[in-house]
C-alpha positions in Angstrom: 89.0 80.3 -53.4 86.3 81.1 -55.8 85.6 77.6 -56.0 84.9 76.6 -52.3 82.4 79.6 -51.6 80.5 78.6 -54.0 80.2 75.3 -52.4 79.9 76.1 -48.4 76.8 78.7 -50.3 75.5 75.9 -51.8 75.4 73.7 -48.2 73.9 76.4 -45.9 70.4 76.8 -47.8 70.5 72.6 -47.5 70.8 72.8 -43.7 68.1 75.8 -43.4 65.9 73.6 -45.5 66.4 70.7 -43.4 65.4 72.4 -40.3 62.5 73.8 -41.6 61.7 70.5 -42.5 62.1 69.2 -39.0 60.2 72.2 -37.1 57.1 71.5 -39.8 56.7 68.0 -38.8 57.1 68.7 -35.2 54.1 71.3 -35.7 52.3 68.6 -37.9 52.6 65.9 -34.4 51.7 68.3 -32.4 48.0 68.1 -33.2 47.8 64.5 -33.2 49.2 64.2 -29.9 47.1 66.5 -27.8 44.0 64.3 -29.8 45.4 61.4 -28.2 46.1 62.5 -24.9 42.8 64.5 -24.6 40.9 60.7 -25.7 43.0 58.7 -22.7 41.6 61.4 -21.2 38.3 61.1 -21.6 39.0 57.0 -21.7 39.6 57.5 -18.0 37.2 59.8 -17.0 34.2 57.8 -18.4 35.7 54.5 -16.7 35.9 56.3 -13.5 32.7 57.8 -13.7 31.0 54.4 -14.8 32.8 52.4 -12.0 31.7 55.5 -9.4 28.3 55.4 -10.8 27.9 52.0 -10.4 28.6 51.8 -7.0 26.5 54.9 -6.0 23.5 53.6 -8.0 24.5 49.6 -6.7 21.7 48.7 -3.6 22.5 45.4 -1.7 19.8 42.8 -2.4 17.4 42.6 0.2 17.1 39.4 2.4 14.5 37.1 1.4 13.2 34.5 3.7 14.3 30.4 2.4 10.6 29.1 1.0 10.3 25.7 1.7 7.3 24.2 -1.1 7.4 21.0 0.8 7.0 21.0 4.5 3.7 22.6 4.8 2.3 20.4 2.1 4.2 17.0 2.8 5.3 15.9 6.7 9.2 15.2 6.1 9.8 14.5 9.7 12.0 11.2 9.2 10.2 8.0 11.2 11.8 4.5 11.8 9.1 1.5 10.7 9.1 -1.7 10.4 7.9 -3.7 7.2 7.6 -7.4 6.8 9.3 -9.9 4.1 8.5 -13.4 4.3 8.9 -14.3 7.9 11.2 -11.4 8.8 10.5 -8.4 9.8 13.0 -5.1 9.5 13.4 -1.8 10.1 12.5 0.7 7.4 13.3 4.6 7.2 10.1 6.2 6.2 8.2 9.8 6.8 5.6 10.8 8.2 4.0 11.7 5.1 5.1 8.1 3.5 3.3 6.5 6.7 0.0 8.4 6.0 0.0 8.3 2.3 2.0 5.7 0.4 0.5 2.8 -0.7 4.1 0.8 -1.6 4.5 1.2 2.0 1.1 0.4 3.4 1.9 -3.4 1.0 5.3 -3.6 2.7 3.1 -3.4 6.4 1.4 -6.5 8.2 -1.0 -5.0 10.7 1.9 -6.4 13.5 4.1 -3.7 11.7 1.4 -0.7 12.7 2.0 -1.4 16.6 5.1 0.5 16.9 4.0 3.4 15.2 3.0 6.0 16.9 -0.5 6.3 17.4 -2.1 9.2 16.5 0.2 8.6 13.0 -1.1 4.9 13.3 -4.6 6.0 13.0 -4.1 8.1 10.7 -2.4 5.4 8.3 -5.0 3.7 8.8 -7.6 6.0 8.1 -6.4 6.9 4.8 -5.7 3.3 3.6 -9.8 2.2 4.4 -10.5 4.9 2.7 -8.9 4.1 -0.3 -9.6 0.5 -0.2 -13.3 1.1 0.9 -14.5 -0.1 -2.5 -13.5 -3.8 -2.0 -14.0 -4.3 1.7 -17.0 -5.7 0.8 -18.1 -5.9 -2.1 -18.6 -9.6 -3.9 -19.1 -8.3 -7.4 -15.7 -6.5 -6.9 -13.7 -9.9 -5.4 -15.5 -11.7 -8.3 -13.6 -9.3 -10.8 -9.8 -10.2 -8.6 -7.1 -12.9 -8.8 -4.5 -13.8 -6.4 -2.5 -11.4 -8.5 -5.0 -8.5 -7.6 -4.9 -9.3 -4.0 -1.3 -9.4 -3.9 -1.4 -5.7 -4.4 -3.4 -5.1 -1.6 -2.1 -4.1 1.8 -2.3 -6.7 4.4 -4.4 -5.0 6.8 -7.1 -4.4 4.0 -6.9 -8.2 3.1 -7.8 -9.1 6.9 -11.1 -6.9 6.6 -11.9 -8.4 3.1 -11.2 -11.8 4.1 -13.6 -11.7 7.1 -16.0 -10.5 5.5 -16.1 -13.4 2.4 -16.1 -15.4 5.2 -19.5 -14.1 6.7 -20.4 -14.3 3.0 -20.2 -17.9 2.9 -21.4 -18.7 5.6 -24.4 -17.0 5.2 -24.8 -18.4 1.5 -24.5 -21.8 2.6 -26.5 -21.3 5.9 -23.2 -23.2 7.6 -24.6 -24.2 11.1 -28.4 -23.2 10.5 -29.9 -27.1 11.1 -27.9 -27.2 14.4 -28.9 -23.4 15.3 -26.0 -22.6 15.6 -25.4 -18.2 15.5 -24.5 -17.1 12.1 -22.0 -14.6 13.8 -20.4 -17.6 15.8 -20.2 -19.4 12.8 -18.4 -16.6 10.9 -16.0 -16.3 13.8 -15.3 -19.4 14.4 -14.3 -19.4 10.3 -12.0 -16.8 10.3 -10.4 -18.0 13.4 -9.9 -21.5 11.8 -8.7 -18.6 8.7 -6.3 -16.8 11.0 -4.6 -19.9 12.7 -4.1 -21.9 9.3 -2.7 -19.0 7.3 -2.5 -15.5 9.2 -4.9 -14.4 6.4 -2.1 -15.1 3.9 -3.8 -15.8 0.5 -0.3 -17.1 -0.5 0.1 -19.1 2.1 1.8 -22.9 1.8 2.5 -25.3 4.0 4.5 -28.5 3.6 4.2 -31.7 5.7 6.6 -33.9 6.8 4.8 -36.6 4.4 5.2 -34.7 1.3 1.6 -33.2 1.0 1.1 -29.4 1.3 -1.7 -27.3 2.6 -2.4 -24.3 0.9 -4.6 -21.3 0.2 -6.2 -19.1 3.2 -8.1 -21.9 4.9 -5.0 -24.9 4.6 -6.9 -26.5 2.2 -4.7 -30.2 2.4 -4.1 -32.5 -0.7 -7.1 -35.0 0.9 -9.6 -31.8 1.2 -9.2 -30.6 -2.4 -9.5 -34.2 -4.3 -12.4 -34.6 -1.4 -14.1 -31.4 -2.9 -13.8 -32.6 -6.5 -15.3 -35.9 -6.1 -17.9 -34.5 -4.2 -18.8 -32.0 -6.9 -18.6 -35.0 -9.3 -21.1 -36.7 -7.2 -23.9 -33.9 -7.2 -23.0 -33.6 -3.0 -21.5 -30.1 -3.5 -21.5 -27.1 -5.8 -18.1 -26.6 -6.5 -15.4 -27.8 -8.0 -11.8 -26.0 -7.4 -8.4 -26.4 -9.0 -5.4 -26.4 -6.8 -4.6 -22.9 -8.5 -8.2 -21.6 -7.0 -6.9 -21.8 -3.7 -5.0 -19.1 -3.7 -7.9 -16.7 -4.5 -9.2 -15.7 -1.4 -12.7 -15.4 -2.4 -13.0 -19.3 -3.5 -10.9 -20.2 -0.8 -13.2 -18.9 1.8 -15.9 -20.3 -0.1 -14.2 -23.6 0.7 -13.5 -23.1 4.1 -17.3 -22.7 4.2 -18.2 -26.0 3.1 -16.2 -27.8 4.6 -17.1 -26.3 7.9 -20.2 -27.8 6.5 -19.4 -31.5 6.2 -17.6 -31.1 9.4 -20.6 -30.1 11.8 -22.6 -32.6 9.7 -20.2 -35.7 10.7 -19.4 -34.2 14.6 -23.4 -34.4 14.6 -23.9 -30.3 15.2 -20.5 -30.4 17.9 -19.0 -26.7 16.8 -16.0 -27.7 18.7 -15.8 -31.2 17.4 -16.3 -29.9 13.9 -13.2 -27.3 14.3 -10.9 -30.2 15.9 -12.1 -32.6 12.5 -11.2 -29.5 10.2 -7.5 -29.6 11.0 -7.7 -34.0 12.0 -10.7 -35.3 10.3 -13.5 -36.6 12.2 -11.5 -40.2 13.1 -8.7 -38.3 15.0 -10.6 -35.3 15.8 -10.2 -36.1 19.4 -6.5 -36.6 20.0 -4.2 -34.6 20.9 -3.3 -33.0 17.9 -7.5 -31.8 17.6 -7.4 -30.4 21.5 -4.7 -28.2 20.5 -5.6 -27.3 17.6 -9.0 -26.5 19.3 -6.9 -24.6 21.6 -5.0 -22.3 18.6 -8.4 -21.6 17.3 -10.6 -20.3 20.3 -7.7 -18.0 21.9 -7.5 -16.5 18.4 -10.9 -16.3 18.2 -11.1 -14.5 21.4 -8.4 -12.2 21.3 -8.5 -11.2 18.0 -11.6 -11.9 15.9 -13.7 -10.6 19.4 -10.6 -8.5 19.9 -10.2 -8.8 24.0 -6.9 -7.2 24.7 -6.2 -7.7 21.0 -2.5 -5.2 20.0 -3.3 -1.4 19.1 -3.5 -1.6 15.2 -5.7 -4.2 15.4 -8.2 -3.3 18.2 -7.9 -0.1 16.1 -9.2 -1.5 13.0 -11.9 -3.9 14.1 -13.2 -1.2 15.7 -13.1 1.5 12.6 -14.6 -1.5 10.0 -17.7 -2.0 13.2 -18.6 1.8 12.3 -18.0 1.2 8.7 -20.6 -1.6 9.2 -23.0 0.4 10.9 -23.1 3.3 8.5 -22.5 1.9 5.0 -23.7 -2.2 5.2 -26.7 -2.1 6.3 -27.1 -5.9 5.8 -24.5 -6.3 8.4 -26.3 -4.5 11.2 -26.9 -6.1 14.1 -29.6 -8.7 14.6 -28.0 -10.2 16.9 -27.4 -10.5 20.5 -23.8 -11.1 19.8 -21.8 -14.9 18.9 -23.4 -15.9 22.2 -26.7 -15.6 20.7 -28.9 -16.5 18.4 -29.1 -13.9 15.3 -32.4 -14.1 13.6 -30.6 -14.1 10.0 -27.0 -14.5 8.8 -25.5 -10.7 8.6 -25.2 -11.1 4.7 -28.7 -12.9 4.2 -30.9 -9.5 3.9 -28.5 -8.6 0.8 -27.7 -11.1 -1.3 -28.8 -14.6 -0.3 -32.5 -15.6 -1.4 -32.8 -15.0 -5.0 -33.9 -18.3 -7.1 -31.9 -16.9 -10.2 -29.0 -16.1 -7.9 -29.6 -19.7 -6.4 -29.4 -21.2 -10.2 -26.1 -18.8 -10.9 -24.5 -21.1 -8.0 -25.2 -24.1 -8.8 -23.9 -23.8 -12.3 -20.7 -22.5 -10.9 -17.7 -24.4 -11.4 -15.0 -22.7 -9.2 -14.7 -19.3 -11.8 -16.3 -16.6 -10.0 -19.5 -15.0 -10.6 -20.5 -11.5 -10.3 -23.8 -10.1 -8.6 -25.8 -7.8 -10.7 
């Protein structure tokens, strides 16, 4: 039928054209494909090459020895201490380099503390804290500058070579003993002995009696003693007048301690050991039972401490470092004497300080303030 070639003619071109279509586009992917593949390709390559040269050029860090900045500049090696608060005294974890170097330890340490540490670390302690306190071990124009409050700072080992040596100070200044000729040194001894047994050479010290009064101050100045002083001052008898507050400053408080050693030898007639059992009884009941002890308290302190005989380690250890100290840098405290048995020519503070009229006029003018040597 003429009709239906015309139409099967018509649908052959339209398949040939269709496949012609479909082979093109196949040949149009084609390139696009390879392009792909080739750049996973090369994708790959370089990660495997960058992982491959990484480990080939990848060295393994060299070992390095651990520097410690510490050690060789600061002794860690841990060390038990003791340190004392109020009447107790405790344990304390500290180091070696603490014990030679720190000053807030050295104020938490009473010179009983140092004992049990060992020695060559004791010394050493102790070496380092008189060399930074040197500058006030003796020095009046430098306690005339300082309050309680300053000497509260202080460690307490520092304060017992201070305080014996305001003592000899004062004793010197006042010539205590000198019309019964009696030693200077004995004198100062004997002082800081009184010192040590009524306070432990606690500036802060208070102590309360069963009748309500309180002695207080370094040399247990009672209520009687310090309204004594002022009315003594008031009569022209003495050159000082001291509030209660004063007490606790240890450089008035030795100054009283000094005169009243004074009034005491005067009224036991010259008697040393009288005038030390009248200090603590008064002169009345200076002979009791209560005096002979007292008496007692004062020379075995006196001999195994301020002489130190078989005195403990940190203690021997410092009297015997502040004797050189005396001998190389005081030289008004060398010796002229044959020791406390003897008789010393002059008190060991006299050559330095003592025999200036202006200095003379400065005391009597003082009032219990201080004063300051030019």
């Amino acid at each position: 039928m003429p009709g239906t070639d015309n139409r099967s003619a018509s649908v052959v071109p339209s398949v040939a054209h269709l496949e012609g279509i479909g082979w093109a586009g196949d040949a149009a992917r084609r390139p696009r494909l390879r392009e792909a593949i080739i750049l996973v390709a090369v994708l790959v390559a370089a990660a495997i090459g960058y992982v491959w040269l990484h480990e080939y050029l990848e060295a393994p860090a060299p070992e390095v020895r651990t520097i410690d900045p510490y050690t060789p500049r600061f002794d860690l090696t841990p060390v038990t201490v003791t340190v004392t608060a109020a009447d107790h005294r405790v344990a304390w974890q500290a180091s070696v380099h603490e014990v030679r170097t720190d000053w807030t330890l050295w104020r938490r340490m009473h010179l009983a503390d140092w004992n049990n540490v060992p020695g060559t670390l004791r010394e050493e302690g102790l070496d380092n804290m008189l060399v930074k306190y040197r500058d006030i071990l003796a020095s009046p124009s430098a306690w005339d500058a300082m309050d309680a409050g300053d000497w509260d700072l202080v460690p307490q080992p520092i304060r017992t070579v201070a305080y014996r040596q305001m003592i000899a100070y004062w004793a010197g200044h006042y010539d205590v003993g000198a019309k019964y000729a009696i030693a200077p040194r004995r004198i100062a001894n004997m002082l800081s002995a009184i010192v040590m047994s009524e306070s432990w050479f606690d500036h802060r010290a208070v102590f309360r009696n069963r009748d309500g009064t309180q002695d207080i101050g370094l040399g247990g100045a009672s209520d009687f003693a310090r309204k004594r002083l002022r009315e003594l001052h008031t009569a022209g008898s003495v050159d000082v007048s001291l509030a209660d507050g004063a007490y606790f400053n240890p450089w008035m408080a030795t100054r009283f301690v000094a005169i009243w050693m004074s009034l005491m030898l005067d009224e036991a007639a010259g008697d040393l050991e009288l005038a030390v059992r009248a200090y603590h009884r008064g002169i009345a009941n200076a002979q009791d039972s209560l005096g002979a002890q007292y008496l007692e308290t004062v020379q075995s302190r006196l001999t195994r401490f301020i002489r130190n005989r078989e005195a403990p380690p940190a203690w021997d250890y410092l009297w015997t470092k502040v004797r050189q100290i005396e001998q190389q840098d005081w030289p008004w405290m060398r010796a002229s004497f044959t020791g406390d048995g003897g008789r010393l020519d002059a008190s060991p503070w006299a050559s330095g300080f003592r025999r200036s009229d202006a200095f003379t006029a400065r005391m009597s003018n003082n009032t219990g303030s201080g004063f300051a040597l030019s």
